[in-house]
Each structure stands twice: as C-alpha cells, then as structure tokens.
Backbone as CSV, one residue per row, in Angstrom:
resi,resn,N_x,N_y,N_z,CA_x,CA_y,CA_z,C_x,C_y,C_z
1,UNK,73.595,90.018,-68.580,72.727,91.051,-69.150,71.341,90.493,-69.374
2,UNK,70.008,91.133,-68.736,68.824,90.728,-69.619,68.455,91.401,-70.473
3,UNK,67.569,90.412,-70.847,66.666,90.992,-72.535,65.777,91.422,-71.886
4,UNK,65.118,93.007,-72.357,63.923,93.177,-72.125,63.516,92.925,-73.559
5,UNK,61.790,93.449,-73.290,60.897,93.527,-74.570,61.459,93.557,-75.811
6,UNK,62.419,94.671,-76.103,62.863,95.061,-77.601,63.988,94.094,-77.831
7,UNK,65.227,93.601,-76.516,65.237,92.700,-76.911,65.366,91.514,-77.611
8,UNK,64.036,91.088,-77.010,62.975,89.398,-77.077,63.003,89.463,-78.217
9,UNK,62.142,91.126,-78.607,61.350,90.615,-80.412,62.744,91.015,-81.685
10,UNK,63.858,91.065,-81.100,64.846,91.424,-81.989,64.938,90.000,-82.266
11,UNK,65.645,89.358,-81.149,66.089,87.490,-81.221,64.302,87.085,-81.813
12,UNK,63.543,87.256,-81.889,62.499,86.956,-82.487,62.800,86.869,-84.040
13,UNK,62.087,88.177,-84.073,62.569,88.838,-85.248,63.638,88.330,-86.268
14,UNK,65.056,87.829,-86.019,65.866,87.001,-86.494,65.258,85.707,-86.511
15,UNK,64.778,85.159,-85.880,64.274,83.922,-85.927,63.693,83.897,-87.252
16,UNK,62.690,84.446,-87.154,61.524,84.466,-88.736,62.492,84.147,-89.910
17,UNK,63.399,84.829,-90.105,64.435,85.157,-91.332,64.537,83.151,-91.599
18,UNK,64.422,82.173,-91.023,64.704,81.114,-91.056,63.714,80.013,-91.299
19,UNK,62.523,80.606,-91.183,61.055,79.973,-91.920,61.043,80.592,-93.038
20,UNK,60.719,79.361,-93.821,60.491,79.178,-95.605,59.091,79.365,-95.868
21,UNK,59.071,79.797,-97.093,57.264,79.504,-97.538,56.595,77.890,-97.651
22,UNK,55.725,77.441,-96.750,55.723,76.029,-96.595,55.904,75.190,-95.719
23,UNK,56.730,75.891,-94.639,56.964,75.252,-93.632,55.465,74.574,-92.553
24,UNK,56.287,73.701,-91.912,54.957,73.230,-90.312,56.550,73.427,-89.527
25,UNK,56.281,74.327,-88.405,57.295,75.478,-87.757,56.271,75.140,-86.430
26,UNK,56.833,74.754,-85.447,56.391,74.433,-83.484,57.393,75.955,-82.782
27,UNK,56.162,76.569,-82.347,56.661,77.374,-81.401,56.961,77.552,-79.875
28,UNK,57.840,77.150,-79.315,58.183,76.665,-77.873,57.353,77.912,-76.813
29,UNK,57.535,77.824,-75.785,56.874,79.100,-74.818,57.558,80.048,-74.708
30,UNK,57.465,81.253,-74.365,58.122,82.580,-74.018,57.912,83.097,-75.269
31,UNK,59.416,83.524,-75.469,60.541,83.773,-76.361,59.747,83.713,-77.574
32,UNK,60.098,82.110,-78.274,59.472,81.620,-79.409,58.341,82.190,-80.047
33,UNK,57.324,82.330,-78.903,56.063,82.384,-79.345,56.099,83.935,-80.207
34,UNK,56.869,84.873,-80.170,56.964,85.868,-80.564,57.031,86.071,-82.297
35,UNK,57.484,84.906,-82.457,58.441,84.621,-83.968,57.467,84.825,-84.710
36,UNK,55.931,84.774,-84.197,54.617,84.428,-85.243,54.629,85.795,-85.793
37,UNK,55.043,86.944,-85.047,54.589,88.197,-85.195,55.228,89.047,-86.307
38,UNK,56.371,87.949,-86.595,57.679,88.689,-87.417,57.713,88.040,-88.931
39,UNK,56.616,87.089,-89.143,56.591,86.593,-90.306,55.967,87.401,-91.681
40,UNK,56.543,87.784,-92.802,56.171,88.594,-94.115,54.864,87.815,-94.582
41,UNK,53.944,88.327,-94.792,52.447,88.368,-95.636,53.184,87.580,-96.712
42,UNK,54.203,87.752,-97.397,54.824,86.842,-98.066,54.860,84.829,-98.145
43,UNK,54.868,85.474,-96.869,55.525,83.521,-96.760,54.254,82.871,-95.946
44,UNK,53.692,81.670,-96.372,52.491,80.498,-96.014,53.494,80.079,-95.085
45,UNK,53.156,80.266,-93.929,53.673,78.825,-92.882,52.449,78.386,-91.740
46,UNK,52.699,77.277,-91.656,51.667,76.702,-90.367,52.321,76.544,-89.228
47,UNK,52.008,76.827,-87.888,52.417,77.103,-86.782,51.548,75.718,-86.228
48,UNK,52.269,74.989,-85.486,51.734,73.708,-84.797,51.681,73.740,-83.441
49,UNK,50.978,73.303,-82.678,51.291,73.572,-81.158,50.878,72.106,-80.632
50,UNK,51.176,71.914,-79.535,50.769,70.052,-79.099,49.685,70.139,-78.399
51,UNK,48.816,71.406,-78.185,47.642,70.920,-77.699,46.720,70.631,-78.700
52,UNK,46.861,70.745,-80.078,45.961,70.124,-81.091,45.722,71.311,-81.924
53,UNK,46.457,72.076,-82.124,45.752,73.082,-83.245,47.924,73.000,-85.132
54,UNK,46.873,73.291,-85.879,47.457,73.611,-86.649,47.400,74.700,-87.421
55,UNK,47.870,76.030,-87.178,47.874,77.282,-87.914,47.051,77.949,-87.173
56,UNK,48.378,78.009,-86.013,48.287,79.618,-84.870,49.209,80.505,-85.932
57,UNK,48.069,81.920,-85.100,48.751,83.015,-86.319,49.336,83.895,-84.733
58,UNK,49.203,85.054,-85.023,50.277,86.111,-84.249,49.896,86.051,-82.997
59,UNK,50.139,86.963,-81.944,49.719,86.996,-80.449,48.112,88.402,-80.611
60,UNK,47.370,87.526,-80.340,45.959,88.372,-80.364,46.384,90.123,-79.365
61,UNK,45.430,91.044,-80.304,45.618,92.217,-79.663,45.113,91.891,-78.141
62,UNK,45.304,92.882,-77.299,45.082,92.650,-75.683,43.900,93.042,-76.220
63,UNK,42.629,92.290,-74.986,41.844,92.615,-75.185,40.810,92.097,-76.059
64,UNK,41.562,91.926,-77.365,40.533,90.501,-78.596,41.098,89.014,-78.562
65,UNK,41.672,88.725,-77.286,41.791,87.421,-76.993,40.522,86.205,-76.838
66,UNK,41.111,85.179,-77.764,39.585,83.978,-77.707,40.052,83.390,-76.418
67,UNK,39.328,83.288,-75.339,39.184,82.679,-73.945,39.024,81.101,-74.585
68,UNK,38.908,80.635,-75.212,38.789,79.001,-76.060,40.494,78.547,-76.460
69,UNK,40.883,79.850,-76.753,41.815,79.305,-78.028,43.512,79.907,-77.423
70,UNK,44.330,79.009,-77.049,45.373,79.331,-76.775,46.777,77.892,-76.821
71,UNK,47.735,78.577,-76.962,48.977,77.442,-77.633,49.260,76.487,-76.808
72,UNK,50.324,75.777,-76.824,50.449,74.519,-76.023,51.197,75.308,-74.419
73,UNK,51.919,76.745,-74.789,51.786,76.987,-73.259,50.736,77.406,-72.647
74,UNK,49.504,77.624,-72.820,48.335,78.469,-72.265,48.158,79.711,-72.512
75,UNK,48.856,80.521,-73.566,49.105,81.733,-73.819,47.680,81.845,-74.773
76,UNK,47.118,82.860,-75.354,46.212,83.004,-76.241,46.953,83.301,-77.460
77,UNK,46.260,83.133,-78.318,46.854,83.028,-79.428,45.949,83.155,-80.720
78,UNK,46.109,82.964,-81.736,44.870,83.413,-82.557,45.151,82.077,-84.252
79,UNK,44.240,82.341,-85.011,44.215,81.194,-85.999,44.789,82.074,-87.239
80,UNK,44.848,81.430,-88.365,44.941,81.889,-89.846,43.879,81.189,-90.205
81,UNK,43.442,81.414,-91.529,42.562,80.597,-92.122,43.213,79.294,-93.140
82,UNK,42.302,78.087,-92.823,43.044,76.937,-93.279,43.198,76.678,-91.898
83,UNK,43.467,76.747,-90.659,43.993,76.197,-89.475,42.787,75.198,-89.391
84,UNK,43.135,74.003,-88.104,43.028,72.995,-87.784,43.132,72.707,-86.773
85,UNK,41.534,71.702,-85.538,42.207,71.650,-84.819,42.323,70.026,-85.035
86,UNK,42.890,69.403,-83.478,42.684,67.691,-83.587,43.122,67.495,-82.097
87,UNK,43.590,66.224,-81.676,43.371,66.122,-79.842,44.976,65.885,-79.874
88,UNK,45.356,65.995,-79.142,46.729,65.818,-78.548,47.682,64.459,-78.716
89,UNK,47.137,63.749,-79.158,47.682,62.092,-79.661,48.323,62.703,-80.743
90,UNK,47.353,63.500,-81.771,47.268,63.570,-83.433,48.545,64.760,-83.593
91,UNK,48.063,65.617,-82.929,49.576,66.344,-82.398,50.446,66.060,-82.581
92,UNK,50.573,65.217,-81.571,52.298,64.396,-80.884,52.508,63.553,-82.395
93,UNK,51.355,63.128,-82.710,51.805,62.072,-83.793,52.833,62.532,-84.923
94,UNK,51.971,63.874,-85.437,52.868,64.674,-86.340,54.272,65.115,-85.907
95,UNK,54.606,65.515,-84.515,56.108,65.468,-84.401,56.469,63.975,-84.444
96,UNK,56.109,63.098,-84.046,56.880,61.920,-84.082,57.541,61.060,-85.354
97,UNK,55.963,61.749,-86.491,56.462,61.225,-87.914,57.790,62.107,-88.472
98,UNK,57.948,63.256,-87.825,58.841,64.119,-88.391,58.481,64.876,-89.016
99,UNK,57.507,65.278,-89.311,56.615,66.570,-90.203,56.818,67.733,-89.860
100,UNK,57.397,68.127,-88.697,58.171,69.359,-88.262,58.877,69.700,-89.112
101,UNK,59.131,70.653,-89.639,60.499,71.468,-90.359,61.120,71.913,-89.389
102,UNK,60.818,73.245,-88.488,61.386,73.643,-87.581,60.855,73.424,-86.560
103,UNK,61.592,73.056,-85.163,61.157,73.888,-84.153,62.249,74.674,-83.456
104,UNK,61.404,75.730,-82.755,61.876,77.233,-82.449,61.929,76.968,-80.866
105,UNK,62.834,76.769,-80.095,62.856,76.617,-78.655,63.458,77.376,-77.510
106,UNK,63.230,77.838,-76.194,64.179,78.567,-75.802,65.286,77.308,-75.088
107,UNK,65.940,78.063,-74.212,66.706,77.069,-73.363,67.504,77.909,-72.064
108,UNK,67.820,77.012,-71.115,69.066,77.163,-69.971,70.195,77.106,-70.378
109,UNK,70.353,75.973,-71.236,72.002,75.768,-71.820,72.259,75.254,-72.867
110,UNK,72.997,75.531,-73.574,73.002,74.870,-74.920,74.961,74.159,-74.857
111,UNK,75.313,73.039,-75.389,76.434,73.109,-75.130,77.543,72.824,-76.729
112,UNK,78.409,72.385,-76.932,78.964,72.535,-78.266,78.495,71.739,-78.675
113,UNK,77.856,70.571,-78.346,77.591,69.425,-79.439,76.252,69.625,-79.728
114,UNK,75.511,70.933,-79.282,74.437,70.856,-79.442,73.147,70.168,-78.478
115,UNK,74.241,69.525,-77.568,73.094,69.179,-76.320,72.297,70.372,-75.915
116,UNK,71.014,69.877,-75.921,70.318,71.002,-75.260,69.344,70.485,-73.569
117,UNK,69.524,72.009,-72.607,68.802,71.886,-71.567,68.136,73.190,-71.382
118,UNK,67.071,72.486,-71.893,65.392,73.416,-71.406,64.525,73.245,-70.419
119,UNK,64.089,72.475,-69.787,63.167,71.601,-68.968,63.317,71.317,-67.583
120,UNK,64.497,71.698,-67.135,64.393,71.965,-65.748,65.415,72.245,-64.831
121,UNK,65.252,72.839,-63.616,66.378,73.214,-63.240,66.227,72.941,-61.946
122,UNK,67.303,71.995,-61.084,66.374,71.227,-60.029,65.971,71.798,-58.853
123,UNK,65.537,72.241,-58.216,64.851,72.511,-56.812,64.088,74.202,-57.496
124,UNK,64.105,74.699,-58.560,63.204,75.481,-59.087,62.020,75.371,-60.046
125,UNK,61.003,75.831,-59.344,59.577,75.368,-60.307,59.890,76.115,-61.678
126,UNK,59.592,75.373,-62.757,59.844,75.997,-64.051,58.423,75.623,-64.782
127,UNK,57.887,75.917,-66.075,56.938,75.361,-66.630,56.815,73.555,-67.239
128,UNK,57.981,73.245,-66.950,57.551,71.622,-67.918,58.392,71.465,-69.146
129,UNK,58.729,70.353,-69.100,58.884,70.033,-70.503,58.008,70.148,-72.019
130,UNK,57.023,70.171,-71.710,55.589,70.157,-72.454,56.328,69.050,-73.632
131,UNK,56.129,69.471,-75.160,56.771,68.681,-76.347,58.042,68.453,-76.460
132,UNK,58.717,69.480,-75.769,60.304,69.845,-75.644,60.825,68.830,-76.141
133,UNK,61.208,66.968,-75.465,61.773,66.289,-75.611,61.813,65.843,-76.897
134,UNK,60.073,65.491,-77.345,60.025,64.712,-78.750,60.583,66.037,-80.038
135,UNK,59.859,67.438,-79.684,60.558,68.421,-80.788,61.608,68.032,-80.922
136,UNK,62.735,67.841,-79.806,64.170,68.328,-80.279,65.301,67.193,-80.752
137,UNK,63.888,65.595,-80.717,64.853,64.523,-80.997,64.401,64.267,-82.742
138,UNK,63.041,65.157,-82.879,62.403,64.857,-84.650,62.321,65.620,-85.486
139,UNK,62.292,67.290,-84.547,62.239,68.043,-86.254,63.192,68.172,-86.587
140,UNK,63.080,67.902,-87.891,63.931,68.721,-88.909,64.716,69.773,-88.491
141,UNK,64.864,70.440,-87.848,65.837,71.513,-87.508,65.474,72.229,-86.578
142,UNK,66.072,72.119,-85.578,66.120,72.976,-84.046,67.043,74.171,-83.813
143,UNK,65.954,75.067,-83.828,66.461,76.394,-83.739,66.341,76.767,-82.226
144,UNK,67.374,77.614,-80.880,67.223,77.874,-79.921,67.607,79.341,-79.855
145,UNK,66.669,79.972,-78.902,66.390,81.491,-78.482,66.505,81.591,-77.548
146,UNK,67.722,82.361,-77.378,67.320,82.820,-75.650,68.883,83.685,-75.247
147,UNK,68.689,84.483,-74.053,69.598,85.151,-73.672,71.282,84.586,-73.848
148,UNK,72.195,85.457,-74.048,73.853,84.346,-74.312,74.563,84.468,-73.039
149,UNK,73.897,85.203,-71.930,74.314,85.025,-70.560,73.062,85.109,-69.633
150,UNK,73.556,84.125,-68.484,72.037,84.211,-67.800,71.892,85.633,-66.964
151,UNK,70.963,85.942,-65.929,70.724,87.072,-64.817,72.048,87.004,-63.927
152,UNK,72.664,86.108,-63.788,74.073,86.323,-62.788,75.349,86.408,-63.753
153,UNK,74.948,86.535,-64.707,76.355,86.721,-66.209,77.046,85.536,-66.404
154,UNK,76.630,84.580,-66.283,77.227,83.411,-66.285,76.762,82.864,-68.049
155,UNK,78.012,82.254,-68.676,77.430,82.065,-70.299,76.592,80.926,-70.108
156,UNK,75.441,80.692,-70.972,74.488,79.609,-71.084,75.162,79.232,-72.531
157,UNK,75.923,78.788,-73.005,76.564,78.282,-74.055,77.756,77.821,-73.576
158,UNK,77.466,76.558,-73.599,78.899,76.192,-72.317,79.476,75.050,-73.011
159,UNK,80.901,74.757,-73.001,81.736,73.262,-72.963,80.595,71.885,-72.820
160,UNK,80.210,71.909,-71.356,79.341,70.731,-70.773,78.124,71.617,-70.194
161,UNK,77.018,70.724,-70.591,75.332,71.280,-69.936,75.846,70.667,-68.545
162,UNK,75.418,71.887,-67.263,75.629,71.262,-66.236,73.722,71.146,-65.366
163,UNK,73.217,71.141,-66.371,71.215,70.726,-65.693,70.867,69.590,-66.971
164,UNK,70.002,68.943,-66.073,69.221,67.760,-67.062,69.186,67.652,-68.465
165,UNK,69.537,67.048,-69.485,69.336,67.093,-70.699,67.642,66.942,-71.214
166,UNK,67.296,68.055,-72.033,66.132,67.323,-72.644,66.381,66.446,-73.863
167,UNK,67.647,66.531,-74.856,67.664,65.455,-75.874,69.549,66.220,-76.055
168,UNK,69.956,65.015,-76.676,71.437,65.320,-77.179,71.729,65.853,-78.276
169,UNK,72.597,66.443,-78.637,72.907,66.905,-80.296,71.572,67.020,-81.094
170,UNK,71.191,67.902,-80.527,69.722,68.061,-81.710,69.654,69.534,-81.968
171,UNK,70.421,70.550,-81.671,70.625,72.086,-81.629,71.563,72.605,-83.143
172,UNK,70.751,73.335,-84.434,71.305,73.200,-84.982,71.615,74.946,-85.234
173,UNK,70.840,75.677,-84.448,71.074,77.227,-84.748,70.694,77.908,-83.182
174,UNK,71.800,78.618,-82.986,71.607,79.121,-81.591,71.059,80.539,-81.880
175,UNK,70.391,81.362,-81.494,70.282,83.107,-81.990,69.558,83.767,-80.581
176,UNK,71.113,84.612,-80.008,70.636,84.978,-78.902,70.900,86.907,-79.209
177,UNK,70.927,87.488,-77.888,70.814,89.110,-77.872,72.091,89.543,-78.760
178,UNK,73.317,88.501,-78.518,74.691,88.996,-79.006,74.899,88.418,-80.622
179,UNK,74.218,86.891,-80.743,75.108,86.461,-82.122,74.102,85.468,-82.386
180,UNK,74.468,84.866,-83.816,73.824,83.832,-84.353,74.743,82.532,-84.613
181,UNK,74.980,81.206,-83.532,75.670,80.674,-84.158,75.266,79.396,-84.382
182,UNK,75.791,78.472,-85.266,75.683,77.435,-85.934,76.301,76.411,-85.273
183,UNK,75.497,75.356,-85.140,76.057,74.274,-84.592,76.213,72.634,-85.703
184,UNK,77.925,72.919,-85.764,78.035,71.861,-86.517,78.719,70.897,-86.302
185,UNK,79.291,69.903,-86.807,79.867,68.682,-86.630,81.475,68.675,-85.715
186,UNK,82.023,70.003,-86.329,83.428,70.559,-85.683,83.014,71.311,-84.234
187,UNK,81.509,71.784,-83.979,81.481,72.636,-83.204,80.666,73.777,-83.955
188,UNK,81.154,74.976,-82.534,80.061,75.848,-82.904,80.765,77.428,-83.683
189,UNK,79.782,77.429,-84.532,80.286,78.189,-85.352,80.016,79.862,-85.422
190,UNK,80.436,80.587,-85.574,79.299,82.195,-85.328,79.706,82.586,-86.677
191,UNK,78.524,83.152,-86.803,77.867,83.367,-88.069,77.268,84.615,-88.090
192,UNK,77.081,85.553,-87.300,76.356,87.376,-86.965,76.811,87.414,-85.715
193,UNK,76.858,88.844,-85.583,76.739,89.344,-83.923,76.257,90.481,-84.053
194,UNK,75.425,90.985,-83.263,74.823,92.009,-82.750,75.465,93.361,-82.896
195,UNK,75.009,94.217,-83.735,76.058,95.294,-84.212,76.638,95.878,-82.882
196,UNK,75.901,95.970,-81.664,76.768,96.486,-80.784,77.676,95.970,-79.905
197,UNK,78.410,94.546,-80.656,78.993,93.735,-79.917,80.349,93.359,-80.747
198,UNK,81.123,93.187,-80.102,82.177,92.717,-80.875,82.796,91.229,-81.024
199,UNK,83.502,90.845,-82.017,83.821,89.280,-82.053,84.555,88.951,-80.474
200,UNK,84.946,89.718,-80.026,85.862,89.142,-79.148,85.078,89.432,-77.850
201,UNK,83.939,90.268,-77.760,83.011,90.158,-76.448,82.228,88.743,-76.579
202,UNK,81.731,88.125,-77.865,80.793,87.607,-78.000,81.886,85.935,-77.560
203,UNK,83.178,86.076,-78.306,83.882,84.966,-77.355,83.866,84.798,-75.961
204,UNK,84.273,86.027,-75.347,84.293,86.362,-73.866,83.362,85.966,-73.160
205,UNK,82.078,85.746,-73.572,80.452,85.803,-72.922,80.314,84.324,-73.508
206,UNK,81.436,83.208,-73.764,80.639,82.011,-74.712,81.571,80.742,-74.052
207,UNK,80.984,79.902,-73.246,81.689,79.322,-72.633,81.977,77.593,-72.988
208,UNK,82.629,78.013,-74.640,82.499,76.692,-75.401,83.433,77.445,-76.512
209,UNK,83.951,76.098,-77.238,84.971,76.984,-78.236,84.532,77.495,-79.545
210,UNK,84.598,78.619,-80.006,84.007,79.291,-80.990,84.739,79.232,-82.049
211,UNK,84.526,78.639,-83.635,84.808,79.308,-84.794,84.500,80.342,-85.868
212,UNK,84.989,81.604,-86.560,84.553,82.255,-86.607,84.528,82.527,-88.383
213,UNK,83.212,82.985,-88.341,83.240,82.705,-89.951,84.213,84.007,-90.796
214,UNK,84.204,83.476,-92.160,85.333,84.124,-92.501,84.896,85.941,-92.668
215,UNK,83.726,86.068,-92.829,82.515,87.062,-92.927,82.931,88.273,-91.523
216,UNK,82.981,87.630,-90.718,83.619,88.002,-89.355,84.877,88.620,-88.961
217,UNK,85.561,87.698,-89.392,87.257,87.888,-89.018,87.774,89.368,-89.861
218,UNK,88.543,89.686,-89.110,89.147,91.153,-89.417,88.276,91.933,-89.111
219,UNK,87.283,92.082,-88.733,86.151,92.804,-88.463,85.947,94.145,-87.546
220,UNK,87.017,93.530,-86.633,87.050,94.430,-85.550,88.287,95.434,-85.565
C-alpha cells in the first residue's frame, strides 16, 4: 500500500506527539521533514539540520521560500527566532557530542533488533546517507517513519535487514501508516494501530515477531 499526502502528514503528525518542550530534535528528508508542521505553539523545540543551521521552523508557504535558506536535504525551509547558523563541522559536532534528543528518520527496513537500513539500495540512485549514520549511532532516541509495506507489498519490518546497514540497534520507535511500535530489548513491541486496521492485519503486514500490548489484546 502507498502513503499519499494525508497519509505522510498523519505518520507525521504522530511523530510530533513525541517531542518535549526543550528538545534539539534532527529532521531526516522526506517524511520527517513534515513533523515541523505538527508541532503545538505550546512546546519550544529546536530543529537541527547538518548543513549548519539550528531552529528550522515549518515548510515555508509555496512561493515565500528563502532561495538562501534550506535543510540538510536541500528542501527550503524557514527559521524561528533564536535560530542559528554555524558550518558543517559545528553541526556534526553537536550530533557527535550527543546533544540530539531525537532524531526523526525515514527508512527501507527496520528489523527486530532495531537495525536500521536507510541509505541505500544497491544498483538504485537514492539521495545519500547525508547524517544518517552518526544520527542513528548518538541521539538520544531514534524515531523511524515510513510506510509498513513497501510499493510491491512486501513488509519493511523484517526478521533480518536484507540492504546495507546504516547503524545497528539504534531504532527505538517505529510509526508507520498502520501502527506504532516499540523497539525493545525482547523485541518489537506494538503499541497503536491505525483505527482502520486490525491487530491481526498489522501482524500479517510485519515480517518480524510482534508483541502486543496489553492495551491491544482483545481488541478485535
């Protein structure tokens, strides 16, 4: 099944629910970048990107885009006040110290231990790894977005990643079109599903072993 538009900004949309007031939160390309849009006037967070800025705000209206100013994928993007910029060393530096709280990433495959593969898929041009590797071995908590079956229905939540690893066990919240699940020490855990889905489709479509929270069970 694909995601269109509504969707993207739903698995978006859930995302936000998981930034705190306070956070420094890295938004990966696609997908991710959406999450800025879903955040409450409520909550202070700084959005980091690795080409050197600190406190990207939402996706600029079409049209009032700064031709200067865009995220670490090339997308445009816009500031808050208080933002920051600095060069790409100073960047990287801050993921490396660990100053990340979150980062928000999509992916190809995610597998039970939390291995994740984003970054490439071999004999197809994709965008890059860009930060991918260092995000997902330092922040604080790696959150992944993205469809729970690919364009040929095949589950991207699998037993074994069968494409390149970008880092091992660093996946600690999966939140795709169908469910939200948790990746913990036993494995992976589900924790929501998509009201129009049921516990036992969202097994069916998950190609890794699922536990199911108690919130869940009897449900159906």
């Amino acid at each position: 099944m694909g995601v269109g538009i509504s969707r993207r900004d739903m698995i978006a949309k859930r995302a936000a629910k998981e930034i705190k007031n306070g956070m420094i939160v890295n938004l990966g390309i696609g997908m991710p970048t959406l999450v800025a849009n879903y955040i409450p006037e409520n909550v202070d967070v700084m959005f980091h990107a690795e080409n050197g800025v600190l406190g990207t705000g939402s996706n600029p209206i079409k049209g009032q885009e700064d031709e200067t100013l865009c995220n670490a994928g090339g997308i445009p993007t816009s500031i808050i006040p208080g933002a920051s910029y600095f060069d790409s060393s100073y960047a990287f530096g801050i993921i490396r110290r660990g100053l990340i709280d979150i980062a928000i990433l999509g992916a190809f495959e995610v597998n039970q231990y939390g291995d994740l593969a984003n970054w490439i898929i071999p004999k197809k041009i994709v965008s890059g790894m860009g930060g991918a590797i260092e995000l997902a071995q330092k922040a604080k908590k790696v959150i992944v977005l993205m469809d729970h079956i690919d364009k040929k229905g095949n589950p991207k939540i699998v037993s074994e990643c069968s494409l390149p690893l970008t880092a091992g066990q660093c996946v600690d919240l999966i939140i795709t079109d169908m469910a939200v699940i948790e990746v913990l020490p036993k494995g992976l855990h589900l924790i929501e599903i998509t009201e129009e889905y049921t516990v036992g489709e969202v097994i069916a479509a998950t190609d890794a072993p699922l536990t199911i929270s108690k919130e869940l069970q009897g449900g159906e």
